[in-house]
C-alpha positions in Angstrom: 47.8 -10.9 43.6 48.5 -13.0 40.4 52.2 -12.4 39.6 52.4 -10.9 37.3 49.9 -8.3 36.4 49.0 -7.6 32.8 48.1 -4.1 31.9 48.0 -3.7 28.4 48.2 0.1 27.0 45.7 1.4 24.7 47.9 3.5 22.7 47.8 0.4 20.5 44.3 0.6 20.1 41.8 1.7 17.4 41.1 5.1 19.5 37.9 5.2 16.9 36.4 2.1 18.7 37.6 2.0 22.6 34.9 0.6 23.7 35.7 -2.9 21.6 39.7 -2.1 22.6 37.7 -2.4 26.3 36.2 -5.4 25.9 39.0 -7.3 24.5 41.3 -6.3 27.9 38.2 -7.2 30.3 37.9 -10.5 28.5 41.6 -11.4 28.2 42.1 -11.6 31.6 44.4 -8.7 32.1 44.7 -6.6 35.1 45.0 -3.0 34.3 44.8 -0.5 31.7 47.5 1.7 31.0 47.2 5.3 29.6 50.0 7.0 27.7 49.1 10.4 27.9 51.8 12.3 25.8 52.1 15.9 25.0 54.3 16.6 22.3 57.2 18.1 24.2 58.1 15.4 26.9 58.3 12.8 23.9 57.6 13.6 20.7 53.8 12.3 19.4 50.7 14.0 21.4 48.1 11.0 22.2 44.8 12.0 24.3 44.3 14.0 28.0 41.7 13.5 30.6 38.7 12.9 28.0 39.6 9.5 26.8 40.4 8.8 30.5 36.7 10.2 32.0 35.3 8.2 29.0 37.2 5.0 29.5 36.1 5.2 33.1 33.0 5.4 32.6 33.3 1.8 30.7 35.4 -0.4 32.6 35.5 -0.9 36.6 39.8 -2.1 35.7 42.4 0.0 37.5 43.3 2.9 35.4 47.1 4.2 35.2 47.7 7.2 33.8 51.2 7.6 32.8 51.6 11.2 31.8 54.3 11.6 29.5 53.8 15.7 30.1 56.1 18.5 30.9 54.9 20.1 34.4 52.7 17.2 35.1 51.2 19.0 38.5 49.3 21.1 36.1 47.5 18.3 35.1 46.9 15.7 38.3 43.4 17.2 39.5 42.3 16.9 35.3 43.5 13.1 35.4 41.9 12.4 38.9 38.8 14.0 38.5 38.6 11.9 35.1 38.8 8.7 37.6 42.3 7.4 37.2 43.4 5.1 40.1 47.1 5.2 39.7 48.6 8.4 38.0 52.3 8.3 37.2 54.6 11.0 36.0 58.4 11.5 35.2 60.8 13.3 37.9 62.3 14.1 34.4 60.1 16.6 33.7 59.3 18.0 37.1 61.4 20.0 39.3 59.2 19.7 42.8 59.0 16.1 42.0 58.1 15.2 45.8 55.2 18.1 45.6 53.9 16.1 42.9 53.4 13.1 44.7 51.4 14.9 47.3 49.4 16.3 45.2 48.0 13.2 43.6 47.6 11.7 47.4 45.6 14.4 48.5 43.5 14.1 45.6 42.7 10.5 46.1 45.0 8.9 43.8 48.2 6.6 43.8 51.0 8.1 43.1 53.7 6.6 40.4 56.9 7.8 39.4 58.7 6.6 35.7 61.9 6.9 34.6 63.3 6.7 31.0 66.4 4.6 30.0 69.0 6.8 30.2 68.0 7.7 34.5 69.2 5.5 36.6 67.9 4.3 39.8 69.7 7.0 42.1 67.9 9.4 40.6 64.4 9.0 42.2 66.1 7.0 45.0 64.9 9.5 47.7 61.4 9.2 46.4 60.8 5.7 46.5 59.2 5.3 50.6 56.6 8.0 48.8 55.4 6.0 46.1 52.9 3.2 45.2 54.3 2.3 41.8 57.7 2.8 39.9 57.3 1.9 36.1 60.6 1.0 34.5 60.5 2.3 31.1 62.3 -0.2 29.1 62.3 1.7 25.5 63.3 5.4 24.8 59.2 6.5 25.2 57.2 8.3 22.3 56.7 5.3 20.2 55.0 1.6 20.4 56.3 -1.6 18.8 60.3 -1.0 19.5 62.8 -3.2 21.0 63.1 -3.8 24.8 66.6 -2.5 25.9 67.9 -5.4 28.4 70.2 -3.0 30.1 66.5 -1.6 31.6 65.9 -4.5 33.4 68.6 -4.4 35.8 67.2 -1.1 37.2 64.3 -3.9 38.2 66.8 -6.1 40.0 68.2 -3.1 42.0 64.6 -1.5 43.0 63.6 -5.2 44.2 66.8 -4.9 46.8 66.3 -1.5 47.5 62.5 -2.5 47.9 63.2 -5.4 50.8 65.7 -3.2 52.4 63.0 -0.2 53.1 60.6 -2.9 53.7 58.3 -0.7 51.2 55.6 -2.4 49.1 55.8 -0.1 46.2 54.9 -1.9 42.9 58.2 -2.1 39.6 56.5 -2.0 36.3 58.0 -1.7 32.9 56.8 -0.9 29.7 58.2 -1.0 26.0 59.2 -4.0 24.1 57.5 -6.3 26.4 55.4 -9.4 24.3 55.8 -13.0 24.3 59.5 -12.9 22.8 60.9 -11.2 25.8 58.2 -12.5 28.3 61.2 -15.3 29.7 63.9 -12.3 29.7 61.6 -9.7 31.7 60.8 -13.3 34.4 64.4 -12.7 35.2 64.0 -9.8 36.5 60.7 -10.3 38.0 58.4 -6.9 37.6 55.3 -6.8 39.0 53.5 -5.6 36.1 54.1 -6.0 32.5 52.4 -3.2 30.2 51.9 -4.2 26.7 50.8 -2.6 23.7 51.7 -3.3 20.1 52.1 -7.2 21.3 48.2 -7.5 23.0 46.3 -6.0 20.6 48.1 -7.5 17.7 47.9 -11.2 18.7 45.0 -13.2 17.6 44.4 -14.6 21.2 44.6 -11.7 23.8 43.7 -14.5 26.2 45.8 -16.7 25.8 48.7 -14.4 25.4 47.8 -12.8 29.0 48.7 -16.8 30.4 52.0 -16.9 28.1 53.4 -13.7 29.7 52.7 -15.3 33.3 54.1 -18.9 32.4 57.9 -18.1 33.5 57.2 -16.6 36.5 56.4 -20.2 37.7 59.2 -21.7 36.5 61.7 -18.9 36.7 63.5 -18.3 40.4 64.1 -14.5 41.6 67.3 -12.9 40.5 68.2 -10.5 42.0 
């Protein structure tokens, strides 16, 4: 695994032409592609369901994480893997049965992801971490592209590597918001193992090399923990 993995959202992209939104990812050398699907009550804009993710599917053999920004997101994990997403994430926010969830998108073939917003802390999904394959630090209050990383965010990092080695689990730490080449040396620090960006890929006039720029520091940069 390349360290670490790019997975740039298309909730920056021109949703009228995907398929060139596609091409540029593919080509940049990123990793993953990263759905915010968004419903208008969790946060507050409404984005696209499991349409755009069947269709993007259909067009890209990338990993596909769906990160569903939704209130009573069971209701929707057989829509999202049936649409062919690999990795479908949800906040424990805004499900009570959290740990049902998870099964649920097991069973149906998928792996499961849980998120949390800034103001949860780690204890919070503590208990569901030996369950899950991928834990995606949000590191902005979500709803929105193009905002300001919050730094205090990226200590949750630091303690979910330590609590990682001491379950000897091999669950993935993401984190999106705020994350471009202007913070890529701050969010090294911390280490992640995937680094979603939006606003700062598709906006750059060389995806390409801005995919190499975000994995510079991790060569250089030791682990703090």
């Amino acid at each position: 695994m390349r360290e670490p993995l790019i997975a740039p959202s298309v909730l920056s992209a021109d949703f009228a032409d995907i398929d060139s939104a596609l091409r540029l990812i593919e080509q940049s050398g990123a990793d993953w592609i990263h759905l915010d699907v968004m419903d208008g009550h969790f946060v507050p804009p409404i984005t696209f369901g499991a349409k755009m993710v069947q269709d993007i599917r259909k067009r890209t053999r990338l990993p596909l994480d769906a990160h569903l920004m939704v209130e009573a997101p069971e209701r929707q994990v057989e829509d999202f893997a049936e649409a062919g997403a690999d990795f479908i994430t949800f906040h424990p926010e805004a499900c009570v049965h959290a740990h049902r969830c998870i099964q649920m998108i097991r069973n149906r073939g998928c792996k499961p992801g849980i998120s949390i917003v800034p103001s949860t802390p780690v204890s919070v999904i503590e208990e569901l971490l030996p369950f899950v394959e991928l834990i995606l630090v949000m590191t902005v209050n979500p709803g929105y592209g193009g905002q300001d990383l919050l730094p205090f965010c990226l200590e949750k990092v630091k303690k979910l590597r330590r609590i990682r080695s001491e379950l000897k689990a091999d669950f993935l730490i993401s984190v999106d918001g705020g994350i471009g080449p202007s913070t890529a040396s701050q969010a090294a620090q911390a280490r992640p193992d995937v680094l979603v960006m939006g606003s700062a890929f598709f906006s750059s006039p060389d995806p390409a090399t801005l995919v190499e720029q975000m994995r510079a520091p991790y060569a250089t940069t030791g682990l703090v923990c």
